[in-house]
C-alpha positions in Angstrom: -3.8 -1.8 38.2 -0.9 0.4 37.9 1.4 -2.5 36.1 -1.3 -2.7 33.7 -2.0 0.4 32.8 1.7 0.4 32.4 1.5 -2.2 30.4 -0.9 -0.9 27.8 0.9 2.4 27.4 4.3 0.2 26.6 1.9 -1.4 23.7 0.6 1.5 22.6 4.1 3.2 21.9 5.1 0.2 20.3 4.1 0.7 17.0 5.7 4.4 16.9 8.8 2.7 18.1 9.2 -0.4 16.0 7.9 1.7 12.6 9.1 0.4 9.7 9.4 2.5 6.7 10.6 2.1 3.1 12.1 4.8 1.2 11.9 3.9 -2.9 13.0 5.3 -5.9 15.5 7.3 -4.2 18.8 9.1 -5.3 20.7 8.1 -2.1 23.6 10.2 -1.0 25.5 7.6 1.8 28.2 9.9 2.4 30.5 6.8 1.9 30.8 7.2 -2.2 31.0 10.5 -3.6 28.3 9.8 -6.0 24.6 8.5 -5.1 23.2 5.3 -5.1 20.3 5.5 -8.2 17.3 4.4 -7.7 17.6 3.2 -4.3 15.4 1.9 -1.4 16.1 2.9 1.6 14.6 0.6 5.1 14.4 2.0 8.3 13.3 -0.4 11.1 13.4 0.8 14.7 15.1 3.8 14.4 17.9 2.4 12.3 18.7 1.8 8.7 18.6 -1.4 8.3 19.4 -1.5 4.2 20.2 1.1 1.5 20.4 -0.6 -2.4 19.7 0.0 -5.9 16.4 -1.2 -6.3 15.7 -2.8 -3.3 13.0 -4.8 -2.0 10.5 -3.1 0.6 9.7 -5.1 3.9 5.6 -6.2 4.0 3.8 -3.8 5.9 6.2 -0.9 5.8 5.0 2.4 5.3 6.3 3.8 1.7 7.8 7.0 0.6 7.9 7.0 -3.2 11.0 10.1 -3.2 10.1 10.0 -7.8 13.9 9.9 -8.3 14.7 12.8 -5.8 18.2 13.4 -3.5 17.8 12.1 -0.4 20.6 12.9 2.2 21.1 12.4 5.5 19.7 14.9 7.9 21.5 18.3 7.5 23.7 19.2 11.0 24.3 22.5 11.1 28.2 23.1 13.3 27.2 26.0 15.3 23.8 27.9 15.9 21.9 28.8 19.0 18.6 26.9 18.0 16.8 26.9 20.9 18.3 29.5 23.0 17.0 32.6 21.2 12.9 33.2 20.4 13.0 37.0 19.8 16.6 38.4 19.4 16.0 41.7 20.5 14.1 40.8 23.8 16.2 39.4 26.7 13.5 37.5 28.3 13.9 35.2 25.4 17.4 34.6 25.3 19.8 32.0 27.2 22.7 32.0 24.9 25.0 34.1 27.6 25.9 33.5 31.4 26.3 36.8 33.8 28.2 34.7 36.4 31.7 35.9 37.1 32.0 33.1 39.5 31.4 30.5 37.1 32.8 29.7 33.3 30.4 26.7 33.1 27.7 27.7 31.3 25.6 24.6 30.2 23.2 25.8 27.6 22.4 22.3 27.4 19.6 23.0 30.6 17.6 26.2 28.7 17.4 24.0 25.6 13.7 24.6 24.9 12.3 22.4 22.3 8.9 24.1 22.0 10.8 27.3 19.8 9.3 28.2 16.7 12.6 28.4 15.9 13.2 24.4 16.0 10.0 23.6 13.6 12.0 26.2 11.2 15.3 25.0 11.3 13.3 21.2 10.6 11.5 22.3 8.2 14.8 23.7 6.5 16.1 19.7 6.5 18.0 20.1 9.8 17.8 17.1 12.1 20.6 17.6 14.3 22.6 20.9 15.4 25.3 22.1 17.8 24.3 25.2 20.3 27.1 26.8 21.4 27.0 29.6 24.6 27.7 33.4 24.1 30.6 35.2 25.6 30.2 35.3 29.0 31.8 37.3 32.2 34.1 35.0 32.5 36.7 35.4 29.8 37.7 33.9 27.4 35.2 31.1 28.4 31.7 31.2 27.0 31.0 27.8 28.3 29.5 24.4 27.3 28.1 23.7 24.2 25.6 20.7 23.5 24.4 18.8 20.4 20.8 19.2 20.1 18.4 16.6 18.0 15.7 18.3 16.4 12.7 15.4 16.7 9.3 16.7 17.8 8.5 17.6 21.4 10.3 19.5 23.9 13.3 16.9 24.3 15.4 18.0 21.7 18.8 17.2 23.7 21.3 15.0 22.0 24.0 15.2 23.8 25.3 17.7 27.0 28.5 19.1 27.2 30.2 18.3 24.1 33.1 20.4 24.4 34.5 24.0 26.1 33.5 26.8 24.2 35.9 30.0 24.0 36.3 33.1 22.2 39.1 34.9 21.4 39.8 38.4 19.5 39.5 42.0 18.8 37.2 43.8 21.8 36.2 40.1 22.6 36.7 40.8 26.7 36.7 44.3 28.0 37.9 43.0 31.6 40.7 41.3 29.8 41.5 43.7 26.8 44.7 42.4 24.7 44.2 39.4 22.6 47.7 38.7 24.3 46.5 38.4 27.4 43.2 36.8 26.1 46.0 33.7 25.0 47.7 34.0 28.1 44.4 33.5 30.5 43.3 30.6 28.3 46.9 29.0 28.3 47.1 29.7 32.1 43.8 27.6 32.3 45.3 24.7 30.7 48.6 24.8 32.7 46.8 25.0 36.0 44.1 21.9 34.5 47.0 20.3 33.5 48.8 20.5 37.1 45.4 19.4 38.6 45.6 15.9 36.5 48.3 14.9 39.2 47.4 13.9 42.5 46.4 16.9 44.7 49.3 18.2 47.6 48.6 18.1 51.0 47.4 22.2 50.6 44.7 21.1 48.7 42.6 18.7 51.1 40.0 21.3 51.4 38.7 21.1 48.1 35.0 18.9 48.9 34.5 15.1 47.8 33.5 16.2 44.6 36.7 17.1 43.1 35.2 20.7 42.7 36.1 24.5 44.0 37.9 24.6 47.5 35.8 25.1 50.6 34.0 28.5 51.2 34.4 29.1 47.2 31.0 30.7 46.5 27.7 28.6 45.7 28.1 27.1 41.7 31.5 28.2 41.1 33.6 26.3 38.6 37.2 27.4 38.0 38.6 27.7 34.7 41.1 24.5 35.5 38.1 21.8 36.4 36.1 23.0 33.4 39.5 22.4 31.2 39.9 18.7 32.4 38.0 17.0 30.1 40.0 19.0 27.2 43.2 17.7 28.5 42.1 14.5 29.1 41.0 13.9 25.5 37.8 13.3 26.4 36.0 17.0 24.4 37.4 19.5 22.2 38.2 23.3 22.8 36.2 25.0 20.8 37.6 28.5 20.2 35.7 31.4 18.1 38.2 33.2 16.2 38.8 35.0 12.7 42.1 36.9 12.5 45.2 34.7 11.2 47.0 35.7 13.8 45.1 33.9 16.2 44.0 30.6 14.3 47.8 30.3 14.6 48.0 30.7 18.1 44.9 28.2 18.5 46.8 25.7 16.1 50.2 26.1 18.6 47.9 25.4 21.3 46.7 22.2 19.8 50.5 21.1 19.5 51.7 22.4 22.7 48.9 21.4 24.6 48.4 17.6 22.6 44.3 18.9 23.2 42.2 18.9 20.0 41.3 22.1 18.9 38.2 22.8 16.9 38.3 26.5 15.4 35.1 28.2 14.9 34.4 31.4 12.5 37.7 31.0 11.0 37.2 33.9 8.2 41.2 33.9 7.9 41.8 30.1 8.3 42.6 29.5 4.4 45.9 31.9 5.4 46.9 28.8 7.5 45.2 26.2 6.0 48.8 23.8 6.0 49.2 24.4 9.9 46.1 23.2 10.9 45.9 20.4 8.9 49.4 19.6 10.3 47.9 20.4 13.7 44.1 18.6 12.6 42.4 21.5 13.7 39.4 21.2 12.8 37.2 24.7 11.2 33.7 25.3 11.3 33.4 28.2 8.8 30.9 30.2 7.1 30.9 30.2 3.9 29.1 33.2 3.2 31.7 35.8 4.8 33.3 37.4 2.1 33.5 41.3 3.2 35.1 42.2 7.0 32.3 42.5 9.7 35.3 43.1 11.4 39.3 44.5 11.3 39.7 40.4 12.3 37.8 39.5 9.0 39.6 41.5 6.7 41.2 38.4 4.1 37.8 36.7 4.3 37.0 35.2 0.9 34.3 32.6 -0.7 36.8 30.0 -1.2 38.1 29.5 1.9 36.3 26.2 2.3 38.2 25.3 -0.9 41.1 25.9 0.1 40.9 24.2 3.7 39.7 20.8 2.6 42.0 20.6 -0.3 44.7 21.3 2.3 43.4 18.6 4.6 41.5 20.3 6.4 38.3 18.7 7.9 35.7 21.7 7.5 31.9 21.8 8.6 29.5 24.7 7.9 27.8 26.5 10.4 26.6 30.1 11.2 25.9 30.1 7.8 25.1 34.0 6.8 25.9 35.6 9.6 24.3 36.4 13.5 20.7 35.9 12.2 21.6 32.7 10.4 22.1 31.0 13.8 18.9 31.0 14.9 16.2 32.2 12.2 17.7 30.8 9.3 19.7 28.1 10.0 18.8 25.5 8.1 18.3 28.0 4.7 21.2 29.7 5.6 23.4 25.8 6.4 22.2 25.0 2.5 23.0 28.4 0.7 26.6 28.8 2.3 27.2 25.0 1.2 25.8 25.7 -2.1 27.9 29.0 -2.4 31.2 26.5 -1.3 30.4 25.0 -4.1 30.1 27.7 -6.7 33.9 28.7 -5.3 35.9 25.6 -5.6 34.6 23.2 -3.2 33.6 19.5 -4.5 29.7 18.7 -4.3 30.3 15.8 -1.9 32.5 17.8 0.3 30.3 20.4 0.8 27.2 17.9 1.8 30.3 15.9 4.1 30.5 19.5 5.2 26.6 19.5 6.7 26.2 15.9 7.7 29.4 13.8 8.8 32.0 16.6 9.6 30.2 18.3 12.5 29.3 15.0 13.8 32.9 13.7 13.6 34.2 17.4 14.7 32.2 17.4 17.8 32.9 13.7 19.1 29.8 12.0 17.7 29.4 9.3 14.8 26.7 9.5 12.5 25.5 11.4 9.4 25.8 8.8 6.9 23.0 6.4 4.8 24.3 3.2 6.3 23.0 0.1 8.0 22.9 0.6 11.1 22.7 4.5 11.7 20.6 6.3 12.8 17.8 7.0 10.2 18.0 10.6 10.4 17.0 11.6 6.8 15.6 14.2 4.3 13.8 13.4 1.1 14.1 16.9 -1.2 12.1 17.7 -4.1 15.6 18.9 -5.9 19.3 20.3 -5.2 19.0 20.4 -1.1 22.1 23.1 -1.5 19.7 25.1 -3.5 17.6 28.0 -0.9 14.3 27.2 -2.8 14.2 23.6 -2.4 12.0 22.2 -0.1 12.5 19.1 1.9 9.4 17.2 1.4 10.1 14.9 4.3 12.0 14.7 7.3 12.3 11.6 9.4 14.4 11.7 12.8 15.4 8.5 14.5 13.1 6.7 12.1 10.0 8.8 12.7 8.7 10.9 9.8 8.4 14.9 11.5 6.4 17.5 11.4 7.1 19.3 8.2 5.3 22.4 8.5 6.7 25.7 10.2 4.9 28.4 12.5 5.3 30.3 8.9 3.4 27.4 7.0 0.6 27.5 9.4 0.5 31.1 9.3 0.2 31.1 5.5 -2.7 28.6 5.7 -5.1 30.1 8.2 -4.8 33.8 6.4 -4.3 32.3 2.4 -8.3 33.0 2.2 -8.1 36.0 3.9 -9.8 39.1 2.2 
């Protein structure tokens, strides 16, 4: 009884799985030509694309979206927010973006990832389909800890992809217990030395440590030193992600990419177009916002609208993300992901840089593939009803791994139920 009630569940989900769904009349941004295809048809079969041409035929029995000669883009991925960690930002209850362990740097935020947020219908609605979360600074300086890729399909599973990297944040009044962004450099460099020295077989001394690889024996319950959670860094497998503005210290994050042979992936980066020939020497990577043009800070002081510019024409590979500030990372991310491309734009940078900017360069940055109108990818997609780097566009559909989404936010429904209100 059990294998066939199995069994009928299997062919029920089938037809969910093995959709098929042709998108016609389509202005087709691939990402692989920096102009779109006209007039396209777009297949997805089984979560894939399976075909994108200029007047293509549509496969019998497949569902049709008729996009009337609209942009259609691969789903937006906005660099760095904290979609799903945040519901209410002034109530702590509601917020998992920051770790109070002193013991541990490891902060996963990949296990309070809660899919059910108003926030994630938002940020969908907004074009979004895919978005890294990064941790807040935590106790145990510099490290924040682990950020994760998150994949913004319906449900409550919106993980991607765990531990994508080692988060860290460096600068002015960043760590009280630590002080000096000297000796913020010199704690994170001492992290990688003693990682580094742990790569070699362990001396006799160090037999205690348990089966696991992990802290010595009698080390307090979850602790993680600084060195293990460095590891995969040095071993190429994830980047060091380090959240930083002031010139100064995008240097010092660029040496540490040479000295170290780790890749580096700066975040914030308001003074990044003062080094912009380093770290494309270096490929450091720079997740920027292009909004910041006045100093929230003494470390923002040479921020400027162009700096996005300036970066890629340097080399640079650039994605967006807290787009607009703090709020922009949760509320607003996908609004605020489109503006600051949009405002990129307005200031220098090409059109198809700045949608490489939201769709295949955070992908790339953060170790996954993707992004792109291809056979064969993932058919993660948005069909707009105009410029999606316009705010007041609205993406009329939104399909994530070949399934069309719920469109409509908590705001939507909340604008229906009271429109006849008296």
């Amino acid at each position: 009884m059990r294998t066939l009630v199995s069994l009928l569940a299997l062919a029920l989900a089938a037809p969910a799985t093995a959709q098929t769904i042709a998108v016609i009349h389509a202005d087709a941004w691939t990402m692989d030509a920096d102009t779109p295809v006209r007039d396209a048809t777009i297949v997805i079969d089984n979560g894939r694309i399976t075909s994108v041409a200029a007047g293509g035929g549509v496969p019998d029995g497949a569902t049709i979206i008729d996009a009337r000669g609209k942009p259609v883009t691969p789903g937006l991925v906005n660099g760095a927010t904290q979609i799903g960690l945040v519901e209410i930002a002034g109530s702590p209850d509601t917020s998992d973006t920051g770790s109070a362990d002193e013991r541990n740097p490891g902060n996963d935020v990949s296990r309070a990832l809660n899919g059910n947020s108003t926030v994630v219908g938002l940020a969908r609605a907004d074009g979004i389909t895919r978005a890294l979360i990064f941790p807040s600074p935590s106790r145990h300086a510099p490290f924040s800890g682990e950020p994760a890729l998150a994949r913004l399909r319906d449900g409550v599973d919106i993980l991607d992809k765990p531990n994508v990297g080692v988060y860290a944040v460096i600068g002015g009044g960043a760590w009280d217990r630590l002080g000096s962004r000297g000796v913020q450099w010199a704690a994170l460099r001492k992290a990688l030395d003693e990682g580094k020295r742990g790569l070699a077989p362990p001396p006799p001394a160090d037999k205690k440590k348990d089966r696991k690889g992990g802290a010595p024996a009698g080390s307090p319950p979850g602790a993680r030193p600084g060195e293990e959670l460095i590891r995969g860094v040095l071993q190429g497998r994830m980047p060091l992600a380090i959240q930083t503005n002031r010139e100064s210290d995008i240097r010092q994050a660029a040496a540490l990419a040479s000295d170290f042979g780790i890749r580096v992936i700066v975040v914030g980066g308001a003074e990044a177009w003062r080094a912009a020939d380093l770290l494309a020497a270096a490929k450091v990577d720079v997740i920027l916002d292009p909004v910041a043009n006045l100093p929230f800070s003494f470390d923002q002081l040479g921020a400027r609208q162009d700096n996005a510019a300036i970066l890629t024409k340097a080399g640079v590979r650039v994605a967006v993300g807290q787009a607009g500030g703090a709020i922009h990372a949760t509320y607003n991310a996908g609004m605020g992901l489109r503006e600051g491309a949009g405002l990129a734009v307005a200031n220098g940078l090409p059109y198809i840089d700045a949608l490489r900017a939201v769709t295949v360069n955070p992908l790339a940055i953060w170790g996954r593939g993707g992004g792109t109108l291809a056979p064969g990818a993932d058919a993660d997609l948005v069909v707009w009803d105009g410029d999606p780097l316009e705010p007041s566009t609205i993406a009329l559909h939104v399909i994530v791994e070949g399934r069309e989404t719920e469109s409509r936010s908590r705001q939507d429904r909340l604008a229906e139920r009271y429109r006849d209100a008296r």
